[in-house]
Each structure stands twice: as structure tokens, then as C-alpha cells.
C-alpha positions in Angstrom: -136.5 19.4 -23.2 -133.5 19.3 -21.1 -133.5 15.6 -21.5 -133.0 15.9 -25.4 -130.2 18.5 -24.9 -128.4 16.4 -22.3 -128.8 13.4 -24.7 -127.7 15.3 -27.8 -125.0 17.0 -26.4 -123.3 13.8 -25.0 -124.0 11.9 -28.1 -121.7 14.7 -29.7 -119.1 14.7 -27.0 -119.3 10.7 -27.2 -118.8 11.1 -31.6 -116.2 13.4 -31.1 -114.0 11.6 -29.1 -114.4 8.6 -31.2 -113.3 10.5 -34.0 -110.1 11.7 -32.2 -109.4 8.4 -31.0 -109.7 6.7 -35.3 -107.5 9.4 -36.6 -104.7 8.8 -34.0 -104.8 5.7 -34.3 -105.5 5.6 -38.0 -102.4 8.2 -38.0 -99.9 6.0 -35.8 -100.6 2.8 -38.2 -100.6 4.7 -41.4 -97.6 7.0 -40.9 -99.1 10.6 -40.1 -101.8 10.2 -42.3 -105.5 9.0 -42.4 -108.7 8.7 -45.1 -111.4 11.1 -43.7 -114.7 9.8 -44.9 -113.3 6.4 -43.2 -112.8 7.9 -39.9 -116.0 9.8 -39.9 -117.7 6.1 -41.2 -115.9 4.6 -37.7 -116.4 7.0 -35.8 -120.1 7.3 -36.3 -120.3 3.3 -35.7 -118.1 3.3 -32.5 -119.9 6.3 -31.0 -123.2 4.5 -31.9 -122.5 1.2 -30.3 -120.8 2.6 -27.1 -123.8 5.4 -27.0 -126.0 2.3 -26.6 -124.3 0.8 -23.6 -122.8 4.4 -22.3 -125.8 6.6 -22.3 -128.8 4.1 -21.5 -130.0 6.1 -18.5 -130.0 9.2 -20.9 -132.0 7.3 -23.4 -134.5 6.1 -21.0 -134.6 9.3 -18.9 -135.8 11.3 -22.6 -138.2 8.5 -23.4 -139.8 8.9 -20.4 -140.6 12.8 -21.0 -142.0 12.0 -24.5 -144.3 8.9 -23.2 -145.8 12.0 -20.7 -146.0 14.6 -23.1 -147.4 12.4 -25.8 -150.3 10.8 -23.0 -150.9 14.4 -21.9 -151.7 15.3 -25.4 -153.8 12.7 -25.7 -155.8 12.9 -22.6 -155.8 16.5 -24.1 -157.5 15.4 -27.2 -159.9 12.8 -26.0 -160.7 15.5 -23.1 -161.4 18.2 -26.5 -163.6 15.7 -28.2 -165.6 14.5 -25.0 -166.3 18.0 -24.8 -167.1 18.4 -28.1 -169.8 15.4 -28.2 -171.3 16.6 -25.3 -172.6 19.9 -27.0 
């Protein structure tokens, strides 16, 4: 769990500086002002590519946690049905 929050929470950190960075600059070229639904649209894409290259360890360290909760489950499961068979 603490690998999705850590994940999650710089994901957001990582969007919202985007963001800040397309309005001012989208503010500079345009003279004070700047389209919101574009600079949401860039900022989701820029955060999104550098989130791939930026927070790879992150990535890997959460999809390692649910590759080991999803084989306990299933060791789990086969474990419950083994049992089951056997009676």
C-alpha cells in the first residue's frame, strides 16, 4: 500500500508542477493570459511522459508488491481448493 501512495502522490506533485510550468509559459508568450483545458491537455502529457522516465523505480517498486500479493492469493486459492478435493 505504501507503494501506491508514494506513487500516486508523486504522480500528482509531478502533474502539478507541469501545470505551473504550461501556464507560465503559456502566460509569458500569450500576454498574461492562457486556454485552461489546453494547459490541463499539456500538462497531463508532459507529466505522463516525464513520470515514465522520472518515477521508474516507483513504478517497479509497486509492481513488485502486487506480483506478491496477487501470487499469495493464488497459492491461497490453489491451497483452498487442494483442501477442498482432498475431503
Amino acid at each position: 500500500m505504501k507503494e501506491f501512495v508514494v506513487y500516486t502522490l508523486m504522480r500528482v506533485v509531478l502533474f502539478v508542477a507541469a501545470f505551473a510550468v504550461v501556464v507560465g509559459i503559456m502566460a509569458l508568450l500569450l500576454d498574461g493570459r492562457y486556454n485552461l483545458f489546453w494547459s490541463v491537455i499539456l500538462a497531463f502529457l508532459i507529466s505522463g511522459v516525464a513520470s515514465y522516465f522520472l518515477l521508474d523505480r516507483q513504478r517497479e517498486a509497486f509492481a513488485r508488491r502486487v506480483e506478491a500479493r496477487a501470487a499469495r492469493a493464488s497459492a491461497a486459492f490453489e491451497e483452498r481448493k487442494a483442501r477442498e478435493d482432498s475431503d
